[in-house]
C-alpha positions in Angstrom: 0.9 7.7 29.4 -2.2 8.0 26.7 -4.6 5.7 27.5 -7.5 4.5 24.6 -9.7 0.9 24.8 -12.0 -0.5 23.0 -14.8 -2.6 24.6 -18.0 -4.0 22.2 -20.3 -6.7 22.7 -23.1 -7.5 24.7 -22.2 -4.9 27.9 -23.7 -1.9 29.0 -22.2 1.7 29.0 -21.9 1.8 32.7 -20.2 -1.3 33.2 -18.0 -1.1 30.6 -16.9 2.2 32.2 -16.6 0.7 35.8 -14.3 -1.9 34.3 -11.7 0.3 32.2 -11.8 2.7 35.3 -10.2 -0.8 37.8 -7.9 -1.5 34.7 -6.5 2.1 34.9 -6.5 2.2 38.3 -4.2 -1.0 38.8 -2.1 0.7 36.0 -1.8 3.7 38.2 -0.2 5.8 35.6 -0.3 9.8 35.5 -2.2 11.4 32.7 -0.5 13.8 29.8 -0.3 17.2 31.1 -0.6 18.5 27.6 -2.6 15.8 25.6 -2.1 18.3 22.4 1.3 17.4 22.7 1.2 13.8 21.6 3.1 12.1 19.6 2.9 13.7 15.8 4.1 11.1 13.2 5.1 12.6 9.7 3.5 11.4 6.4 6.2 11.3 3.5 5.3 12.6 0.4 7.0 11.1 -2.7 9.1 13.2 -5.1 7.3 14.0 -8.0 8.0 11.7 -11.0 9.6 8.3 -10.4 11.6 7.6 -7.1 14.2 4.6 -6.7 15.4 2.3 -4.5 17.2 -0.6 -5.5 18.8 -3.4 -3.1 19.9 -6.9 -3.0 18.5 -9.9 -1.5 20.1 -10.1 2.0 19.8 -13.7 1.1 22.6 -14.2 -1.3 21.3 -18.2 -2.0 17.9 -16.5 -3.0 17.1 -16.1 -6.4 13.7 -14.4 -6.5 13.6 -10.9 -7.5 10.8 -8.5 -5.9 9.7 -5.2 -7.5 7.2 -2.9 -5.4 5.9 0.1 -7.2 4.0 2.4 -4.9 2.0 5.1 -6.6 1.0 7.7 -3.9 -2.4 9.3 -4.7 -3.8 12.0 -2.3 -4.8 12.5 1.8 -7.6 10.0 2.6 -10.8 10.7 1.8 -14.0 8.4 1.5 -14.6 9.1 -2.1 -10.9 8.9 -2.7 -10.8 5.3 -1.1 -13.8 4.0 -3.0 -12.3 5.3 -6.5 -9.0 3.1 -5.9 -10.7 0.5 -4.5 -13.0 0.1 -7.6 -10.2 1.0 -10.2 -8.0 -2.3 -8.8 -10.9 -4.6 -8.7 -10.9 -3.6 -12.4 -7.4 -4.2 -12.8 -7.0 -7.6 -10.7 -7.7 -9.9 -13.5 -6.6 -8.6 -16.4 -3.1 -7.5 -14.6 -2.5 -11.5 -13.6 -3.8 -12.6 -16.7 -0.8 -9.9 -18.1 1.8 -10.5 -16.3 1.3 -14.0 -15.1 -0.3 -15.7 -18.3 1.7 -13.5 -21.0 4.7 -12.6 -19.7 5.2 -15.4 -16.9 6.3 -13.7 -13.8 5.4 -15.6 -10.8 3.4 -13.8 -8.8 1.3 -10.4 -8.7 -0.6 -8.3 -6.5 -1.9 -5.1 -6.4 -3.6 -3.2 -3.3 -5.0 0.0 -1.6 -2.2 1.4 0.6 -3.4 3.4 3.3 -0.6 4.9 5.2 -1.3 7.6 8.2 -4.4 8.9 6.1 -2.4 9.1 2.7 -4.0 6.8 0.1 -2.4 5.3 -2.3 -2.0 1.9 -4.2 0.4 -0.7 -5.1 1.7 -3.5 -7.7 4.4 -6.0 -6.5 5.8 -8.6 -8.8 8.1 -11.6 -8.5 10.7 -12.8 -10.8 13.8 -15.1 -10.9 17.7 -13.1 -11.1 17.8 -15.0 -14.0 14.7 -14.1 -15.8 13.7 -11.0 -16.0 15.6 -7.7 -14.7 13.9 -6.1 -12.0 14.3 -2.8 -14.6 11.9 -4.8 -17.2 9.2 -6.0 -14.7 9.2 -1.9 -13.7 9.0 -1.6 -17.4 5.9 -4.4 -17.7 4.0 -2.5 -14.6 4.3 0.6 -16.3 3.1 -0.8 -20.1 0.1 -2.4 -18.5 -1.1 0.4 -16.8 -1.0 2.9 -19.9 -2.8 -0.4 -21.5 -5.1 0.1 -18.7 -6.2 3.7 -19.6 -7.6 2.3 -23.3 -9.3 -0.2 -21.9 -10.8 1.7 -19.0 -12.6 4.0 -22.0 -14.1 0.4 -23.3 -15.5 -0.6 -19.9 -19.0 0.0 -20.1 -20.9 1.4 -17.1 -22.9 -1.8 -16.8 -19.9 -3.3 -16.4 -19.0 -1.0 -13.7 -22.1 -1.5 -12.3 -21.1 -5.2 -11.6 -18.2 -4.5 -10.1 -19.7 -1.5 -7.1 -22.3 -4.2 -6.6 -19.4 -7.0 -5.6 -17.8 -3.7 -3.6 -21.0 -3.3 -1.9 -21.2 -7.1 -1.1 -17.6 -7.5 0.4 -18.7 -3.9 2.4 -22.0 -5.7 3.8 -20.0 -9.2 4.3 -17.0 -7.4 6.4 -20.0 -5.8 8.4 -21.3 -8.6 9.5 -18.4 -10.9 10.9 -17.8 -9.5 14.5 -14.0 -10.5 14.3 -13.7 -8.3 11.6 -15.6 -5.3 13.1 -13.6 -5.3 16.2 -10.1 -5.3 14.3 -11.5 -2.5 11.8 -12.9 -0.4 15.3 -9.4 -1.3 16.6 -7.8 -0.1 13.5 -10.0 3.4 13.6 -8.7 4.0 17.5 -5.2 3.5 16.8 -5.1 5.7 13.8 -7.2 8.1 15.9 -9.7 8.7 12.6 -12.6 7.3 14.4 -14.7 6.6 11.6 -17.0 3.7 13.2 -19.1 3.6 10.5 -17.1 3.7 7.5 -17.8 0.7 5.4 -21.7 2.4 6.0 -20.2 5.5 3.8 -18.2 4.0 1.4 -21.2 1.7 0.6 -23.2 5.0 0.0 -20.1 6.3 -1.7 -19.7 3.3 -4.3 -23.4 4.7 -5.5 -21.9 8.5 -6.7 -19.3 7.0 -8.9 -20.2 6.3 -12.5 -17.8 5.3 -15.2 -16.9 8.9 -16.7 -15.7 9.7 -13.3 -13.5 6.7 -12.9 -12.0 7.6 -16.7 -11.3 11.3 -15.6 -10.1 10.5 -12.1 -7.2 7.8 -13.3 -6.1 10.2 -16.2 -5.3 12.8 -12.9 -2.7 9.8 -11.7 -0.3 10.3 -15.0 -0.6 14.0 -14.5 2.0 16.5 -13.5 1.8 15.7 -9.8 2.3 11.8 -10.5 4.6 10.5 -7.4 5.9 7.0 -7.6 8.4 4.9 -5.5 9.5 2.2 -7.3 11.4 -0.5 -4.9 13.7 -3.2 -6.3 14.9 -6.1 -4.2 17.1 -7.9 -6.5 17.8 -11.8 -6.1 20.9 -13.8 -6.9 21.8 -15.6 -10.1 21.9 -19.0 -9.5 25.4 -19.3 -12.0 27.0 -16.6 -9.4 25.5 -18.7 -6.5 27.2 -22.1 -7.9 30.5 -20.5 -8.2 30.6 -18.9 -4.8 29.5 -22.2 -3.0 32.5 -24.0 -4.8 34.8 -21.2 -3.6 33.5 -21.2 -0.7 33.5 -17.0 -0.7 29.8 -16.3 0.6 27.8 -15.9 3.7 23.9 -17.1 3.4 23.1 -13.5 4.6 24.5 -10.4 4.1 23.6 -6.3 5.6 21.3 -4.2 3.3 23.7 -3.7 -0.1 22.0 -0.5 -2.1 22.3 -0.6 -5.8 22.9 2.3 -8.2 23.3 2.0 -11.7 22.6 5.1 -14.8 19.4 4.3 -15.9 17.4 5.0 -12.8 20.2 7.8 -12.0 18.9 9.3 -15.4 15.1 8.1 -15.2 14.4 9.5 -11.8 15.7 10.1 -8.3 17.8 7.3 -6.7 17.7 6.7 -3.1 20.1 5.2 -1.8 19.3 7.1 2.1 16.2 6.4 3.4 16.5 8.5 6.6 17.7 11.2 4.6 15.1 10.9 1.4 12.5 10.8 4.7 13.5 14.0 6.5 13.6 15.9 3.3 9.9 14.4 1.9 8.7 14.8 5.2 5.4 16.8 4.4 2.2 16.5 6.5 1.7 15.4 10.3 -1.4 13.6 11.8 -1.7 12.7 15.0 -1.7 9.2 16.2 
């Protein structure tokens, strides 16, 4: 067994030391022999271009379509984390104001995705089966981020300015609530990055970026090493719900049911394996 804690509050060292030693010691486990041997988990990295997977609701009375698309970026750095931070508090408003407003999907999100130290960010969307194809809300995603580019060469650096100083706010504001200190310290043991003090450098970080380097950095995310998994969870229509409740032919829930069809088999790789599409992206181990 591994053993890690995390003790904070008003305690001293010694004490604190004195009281994880009697917790061990009830625990009376044996140490790693080899604690370079632990357990290595693999970080995926995404097929270049535009990876697939479609599926349908396991709730065949469901009608709500979801599209994820996941756009893998780069191994986690500080600066790398405050550049996609700033870039979707840029593209928050005017994405809803897109998608939502304009082109009346019913809901939309976007956020950083950290996942074993490989940065990235995402844009879900939901729609009704008999609304919108899952295939044109990909399509919307994609249209309002090349829109995005344009108007990221209109944004003017006061502008920017603005938005690191709201950056720097939420930093200072998540620094000072204890609850959320602990569960970001908790966060840091687990991943076993133990960066105690990293809303302290990614406040200092938010200073260094400027608006020319936002503009070059997000023209890198179309280039040739542009990885995306695009993931469609496709809902019922309710006309093909109606006739299987009258004939009686359908269970509520059903096991995962993959979809293929030729325009993402053309478009880009399809997976319909995820164990398999895993063990061959595997690319890059950190410890945990």
């Amino acid at each position: 067994m591994y053993f890690q804690c995390l003790v904070q509050g008003n305690i001293t060292k010694d004490f604190t030391i004195k009281i994880i030693q009697r917790f061990i010691n009830k625990i009376n486990y044996c140490p790693l022999r080899d604690a370079d041997k632990l357990r290595l988990i693999g970080v995926i990295e995404i097929s270049e271009g535009t990876s697939y997977c479609k599926l349908k609701n396991i709730n065949r009375t469901n009608v709500n379509s979801v599209v994820t698309n996941y756009y893998q970026v780069g191994i986690a750095t500080i600066e790398l984390s405050v550049l996609i931070q700033l870039m979707l508090m840029i593209i928050k408003q005017p994405l809803i104001n897109h998608l939502r407003t304009q082109e009346k999907i019913s809901f939309v999100s976007c956020n950083l995705r950290d996942i074993n130290g490989m940065l990235g960010y995402s844009i879900t969307a939901y729609t009704q089966a008999e609304k919108y194809t899952t295939e044109y809300v990909d399509q919307l995603i994609e249209g309002f981020l090349n829109t995005f580019s344009i108007m990221l060469k209109q944004f003017s650096e006061k502008k920017l300015n603005d938005i690191k100083e709201r950056l720097r706010i939420l930093k200072q504001y998540d620094n000072a609530e204890l609850l959320n200190e602990v569960n970001r310290n908790c966060s840091e043991i687990t991943k076993r990055q133990y960066m105690f003090d990293r809303c302290e450098k990614e406040a200092l970080a938010i200073e260094n970026v400027n608006i020319n380097m936002l503009r070059e950095w997000f023209g890198t995310l179309n280039a040739s090493n542009f990885r995306k998994l695009s993931i469609h969870v496709v809902g019922t229509d309710p006309k093909e719900i109606t006739v299987n409740a009258e004939n009686r032919r359908y269970d509520e829930y059903s096991t995962t049911e993959f979809i293929i069809d030729d325009t993402q088999c053309k478009d880009g790789h399809h997976i319909t394996d995820v164990d398999t599409y895993k063990n061959i992206r595997l690319s890059r181990v950190s410890i945990l």
